[in-house]
C-alpha positions in Angstrom: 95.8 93.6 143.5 98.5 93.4 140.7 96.8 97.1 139.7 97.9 98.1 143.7 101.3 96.7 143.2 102.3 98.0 140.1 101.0 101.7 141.3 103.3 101.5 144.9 106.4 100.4 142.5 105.4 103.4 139.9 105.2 105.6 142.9 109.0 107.9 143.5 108.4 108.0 146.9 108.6 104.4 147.6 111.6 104.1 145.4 114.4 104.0 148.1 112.3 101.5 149.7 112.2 99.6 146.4 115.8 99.8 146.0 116.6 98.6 149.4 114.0 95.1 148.4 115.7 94.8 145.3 119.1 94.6 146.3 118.4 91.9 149.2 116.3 90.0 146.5 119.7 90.2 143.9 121.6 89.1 146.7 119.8 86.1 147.5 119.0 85.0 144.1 123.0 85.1 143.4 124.3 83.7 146.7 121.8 80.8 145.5 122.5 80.8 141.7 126.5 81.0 142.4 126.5 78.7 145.9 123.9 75.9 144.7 126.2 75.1 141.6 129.6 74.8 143.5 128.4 72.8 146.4 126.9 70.4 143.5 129.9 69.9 141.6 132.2 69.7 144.7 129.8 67.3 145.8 129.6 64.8 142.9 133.4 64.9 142.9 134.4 64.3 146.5 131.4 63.1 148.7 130.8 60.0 146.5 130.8 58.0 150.1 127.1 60.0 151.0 124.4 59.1 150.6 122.4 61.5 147.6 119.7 62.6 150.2 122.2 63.5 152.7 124.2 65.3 150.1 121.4 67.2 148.8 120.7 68.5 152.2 123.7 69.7 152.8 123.7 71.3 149.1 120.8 73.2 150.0 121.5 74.4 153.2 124.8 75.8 152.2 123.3 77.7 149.3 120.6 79.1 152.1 123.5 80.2 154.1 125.4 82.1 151.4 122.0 83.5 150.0 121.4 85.0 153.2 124.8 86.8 153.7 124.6 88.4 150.5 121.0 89.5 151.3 121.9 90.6 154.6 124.6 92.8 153.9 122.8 94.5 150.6 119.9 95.4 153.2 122.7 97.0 155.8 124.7 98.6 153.3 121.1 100.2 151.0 119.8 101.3 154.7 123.3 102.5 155.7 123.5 104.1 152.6 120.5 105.5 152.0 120.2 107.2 156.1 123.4 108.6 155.2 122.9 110.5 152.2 119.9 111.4 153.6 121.1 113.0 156.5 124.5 114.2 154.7 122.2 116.0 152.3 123.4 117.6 148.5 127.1 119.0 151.1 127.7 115.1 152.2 130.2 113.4 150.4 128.9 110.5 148.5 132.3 108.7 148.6 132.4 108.5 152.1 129.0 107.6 152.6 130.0 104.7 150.1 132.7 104.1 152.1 131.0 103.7 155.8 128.4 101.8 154.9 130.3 99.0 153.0 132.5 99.1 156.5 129.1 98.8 158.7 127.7 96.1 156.5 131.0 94.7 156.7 131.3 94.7 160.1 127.8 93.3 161.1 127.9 90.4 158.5 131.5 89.5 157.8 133.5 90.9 160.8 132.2 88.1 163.0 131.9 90.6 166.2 128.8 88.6 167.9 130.1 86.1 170.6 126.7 84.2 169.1 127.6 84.7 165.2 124.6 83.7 162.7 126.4 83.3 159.7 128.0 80.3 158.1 131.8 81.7 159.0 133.3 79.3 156.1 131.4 80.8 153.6 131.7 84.4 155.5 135.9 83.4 155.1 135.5 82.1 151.4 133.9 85.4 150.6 135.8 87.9 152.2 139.0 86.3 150.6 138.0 86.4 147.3 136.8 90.0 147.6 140.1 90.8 149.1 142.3 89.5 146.2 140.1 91.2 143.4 140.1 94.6 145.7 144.1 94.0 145.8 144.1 94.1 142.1 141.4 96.7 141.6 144.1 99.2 143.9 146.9 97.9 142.1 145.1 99.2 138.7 143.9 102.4 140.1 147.9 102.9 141.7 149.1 102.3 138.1 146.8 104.7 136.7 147.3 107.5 139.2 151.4 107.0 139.0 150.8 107.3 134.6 148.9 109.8 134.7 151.1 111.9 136.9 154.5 111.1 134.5 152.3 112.1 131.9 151.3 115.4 133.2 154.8 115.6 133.8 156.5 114.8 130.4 153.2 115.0 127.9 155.4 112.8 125.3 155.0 110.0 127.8 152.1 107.2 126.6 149.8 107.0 129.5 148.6 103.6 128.4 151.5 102.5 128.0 153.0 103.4 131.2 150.0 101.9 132.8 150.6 98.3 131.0 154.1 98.2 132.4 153.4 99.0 135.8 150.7 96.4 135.8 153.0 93.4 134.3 156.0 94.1 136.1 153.8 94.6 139.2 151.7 91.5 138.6 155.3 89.7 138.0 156.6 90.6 141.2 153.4 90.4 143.1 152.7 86.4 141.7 156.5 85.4 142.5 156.4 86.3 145.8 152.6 84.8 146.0 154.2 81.6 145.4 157.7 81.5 147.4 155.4 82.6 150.7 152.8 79.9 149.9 155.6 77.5 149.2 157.7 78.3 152.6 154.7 77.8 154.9 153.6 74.5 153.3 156.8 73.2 154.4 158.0 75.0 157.5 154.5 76.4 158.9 151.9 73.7 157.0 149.1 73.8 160.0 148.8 78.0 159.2 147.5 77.3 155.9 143.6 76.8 154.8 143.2 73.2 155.0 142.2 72.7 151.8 144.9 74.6 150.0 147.6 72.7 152.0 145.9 69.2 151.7 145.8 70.3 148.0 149.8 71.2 147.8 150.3 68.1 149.7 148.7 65.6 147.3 150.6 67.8 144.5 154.1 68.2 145.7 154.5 65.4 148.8 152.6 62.6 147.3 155.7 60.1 146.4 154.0 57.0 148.3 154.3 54.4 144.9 155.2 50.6 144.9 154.9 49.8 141.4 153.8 51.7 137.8 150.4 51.5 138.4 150.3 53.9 141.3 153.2 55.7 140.5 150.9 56.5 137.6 147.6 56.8 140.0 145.6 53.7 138.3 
């Protein structure tokens, strides 16, 4: 048997096929790795009122429900993918195909389009938003090194690193200060708009003033 095995893996023509296993394997085993660690901590910190069984329960169905969205999507994008350049051929463009298959895994796991979704839509959120921010800085980079490498092409005495650096701390400057006035504005004017954690989190911080004597002003 582990002769068989080894021979179907060794084999090329079952290596798309292999690819498209390995990536929904990789996507479970991090969802899991990542999900089951958070939801431990969190829960040793703030669920102290629950009972261990019922907290480890709910720590390992949480880390099934993120294991199978990454799974999920990597075996609708590697299918996606894989039909596409298939069928695109050596004239297809590969960015594209990139491109369309991240939006159709996109759209069948994270876009929540089924009136009867399947997926844990919390974790689907906490996802989706952290992708967002890093892809926000990812095309702020790639903007910065587009715009210096253009002045350099321009004026070859220019330092394209150096350009590059500038763009990204003024950028970054102006892109964090207005983070915060915004975040600050709706926690006081618009507070039930934000994610309830992050206002209950800005509440404790800055609208906490509830003390009698030193030992709670203090929080003893």
């Amino acid at each position: 048997m582990p002769e068989l095995l080894d021979n179907f893996i060794k084999d090329v023509n079952n290596k798309e096929l292999l690819q498209v296993f390995k990536s929904i394997r990789n996507g479970a085993h991090y969802g899991a790795k990542i999900r089951f660690a958070h939801s431990l901590v969190m829960s040793l910190l703030y669920k102290r009122n629950i009972s261990l069984t019922k907290r480890f329960i709910s720590i390992l169905r949480i880390t099934k429900d993120h294991s199978i969205i990454l799974a999920i999507y990597a075996l609708i994008y590697k299918v996606s993918l894989i039909t596409l350049n298939k069928y695109s051929g050596d004239h297809g463009n590969k960015a594209t195909n990139e491109f369309i298959s991240g939006l159709i895994g996109g759209l069948c796991v994270y876009g929540k389009i089924s009136g009867n979704y399947y997926f844990n839509s919390g974790i689907v959120d906490q996802i989706t938003l952290y992708c967002s921010a890093r892809v926000g800085l990812a095309l702020g980079k790639i903007l910065a090194y587009k715009v210096s490498k253009y002045l350099h092409q321009k004026n070859p005495a220019l330092n394209k690193l150096i350009i590059r650096n500038k763009i990204q701390s003024i950028s970054w400057s102006i892109f964090a200060s207005l983070v915060w006035a915004t975040v600050m504005y709706i926690h006081r004017f618009y507070p039930k708009f934000l994610q309830h954690g992050l206002e209950s989190s800005m509440t404790f911080i800055y609208d906490d003033y509830n003390w009698h004597d030193w030992k709670s002003l203090f929080g003893i």
